[in-house]
Every structure is written in structure tokens, then in C-alpha cells.
C-alpha angles and dihedrals in degrees: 000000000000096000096240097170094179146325112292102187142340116220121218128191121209132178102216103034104186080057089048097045095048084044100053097032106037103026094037096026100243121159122237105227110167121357115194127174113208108211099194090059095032088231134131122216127201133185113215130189142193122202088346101304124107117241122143134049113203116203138183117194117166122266093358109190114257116250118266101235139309155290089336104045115117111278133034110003102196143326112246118212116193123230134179102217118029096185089063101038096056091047083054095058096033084064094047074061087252109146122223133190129245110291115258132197118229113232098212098055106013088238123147115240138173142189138222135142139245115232105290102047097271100150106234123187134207109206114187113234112168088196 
């Protein structure tokens, strides 16, 4: 065993930062903890938290390839955020102007869940958890 105790971040790369950052920390809530930008590979780098704890890292590099399709291309499928209440969370993002798809129950856990993405088409998913 390796000894992996969590997750400790989880990088993003986005293709018009200013647009990324107000996305994920006014629309979703995340704190902006350091911002660096790094000159000798024109990107920029953010830390973001949520309820004190880091978890994303937001990145900007220049001319990044799209992604090739989603949520069912090879790699990573979608990043899950858990809410307590859906209903207000996606009322939350439908007025931010953010799009979701229909709720969805999932079958394993009864649980309600819902998709959307940031601003560069990276699927993102709310999935209610009342603990």
C-alpha cells in the first residue's frame, strides 16, 4: 500500500482565467487563497478552497487543446461537488445564468444529482448529501 490518505487537489485548466476564477469563486463559492502568475510559461495558477479546505487548482496556459468530448472521453469524466439541498443549489446556478441538466436520481443510492459545466465545457456534477 502506497499510504494515499485523500485527495489533496484537483488541477483545472481553463482557457480565459478571469472568466474561470469568477466562475468558480462567485458563481460555486470557492475561496481564492494564492494567485500566482508564472511569466516563463505565460499561466496563471490559483488555489482555491471550500470551507477551508484546498481543493482546486485552477491553471491558464495559452492555446490549451479542447477537450475531446464529454463526459465519456478517456481520463478523468467529471468532478462531483456535494450539496445539502439541490433544489437550491441549482437555483442558485440557473440564476448565475449556468445551465444544468434535468435531476436525476441515482439508482444505487436513491440520491438526487445533477450536471452542469464550468466555462470551458468541463462536466461538473451536484450531488445532494444531506450529511
Amino acid at each position: 500500500m502506497v499510504g494515499i490518505k485523500k485527495i489533496h487537489h484537483i488541477a483545472v485548466i481553463c482557457t480565459d482565467y478571469e472568466q474561470s476564477k469568477r466562475f468558480y469563486c462567485h458563481t460555486l463559492g470557492f475561496k481564492l487563497m494564492a494567485e500566482h502568475y508564472r511569466a516563463e510559461r505565460k499561466s496563471w495558477k490559483a488555489d482555491l478552497s471550500m470551507n477551508g479546505q484546498y481543493m482546486i487548482e485552477l491553471f491558464s496556459f495559452p492555446s490549451p487543446p479542447p477537450r475531446v468530448s464529454q463526459p465519456e472521453a478517456c481520463g478523468l469524466r467529471h468532478l462531483a461537488f456535494s450539496v445539502s439541498d439541490l433544489d437550491v443549489a441549482v437555483a442558485e446556478l440557473k440564476a448565475s445564468g449556468v445551465e444544468c441538466e434535468e435531476v436525476r436520481i441515482d439508482p444505487y443510492t436513491g440520491k438526487r444529482f445533477t450536471f452542469f459545466s464550468d466555462p470551458d465545457g468541463l462536466p461538473l456534477e451536484f450531488y445532494e448529501d444531506s450529511e
